[in-house]
C-alpha angles and dihedrals in degrees: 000000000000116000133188138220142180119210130197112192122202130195132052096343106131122082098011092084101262096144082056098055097040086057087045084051094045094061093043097051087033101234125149128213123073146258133225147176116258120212083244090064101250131118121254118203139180128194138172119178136101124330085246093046093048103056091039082064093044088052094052080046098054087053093049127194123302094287103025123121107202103187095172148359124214112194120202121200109231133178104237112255097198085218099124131081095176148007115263137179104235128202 
């Protein structure tokens, strides 16, 4: 059963490749949807797989890449659109 969730990340996560290494994450979790950087300076993802893929890839977000400073994570429930065939950093 595929799931959906929108993530908002908070912290040092602009300018220290997050959105690289969510998309690295993504792949390797195989999860579809796309991240992107928001004016306020967090991290905006969006992931649909299954419940097991998902929060493999929350966890990797949580963690965050080398110089990242992830401070929180707000998850948002959503219903899964199946409009995504990959997972793309979006500006």
């Amino acid at each position: 059963m595929k799931v959906a969730r929108k993530f908002t990340i908070r912290g040092l996560v602009q300018g220290v490749g997050f959105r690289f290494f969510t998309q690295r994450s993504a792949a390797r979790h195989q999860v579809l949807g796309y991240v992107r950087n928001l004016p306020n300076g967090n991290v905006e993802a969006y992931a649909e797989g299954s419940a097991e893929t998902v929060e493999g890839f929350k966890q990797d977000l949580t963690a965050g890449p080398t110089y990242s400073v992830v401070e929180e994570i707000e998850e948002i429930v959503l219903e899964p659109t199946g409009l995504y065939s990959s997972f793309r950093i979006e500006k």
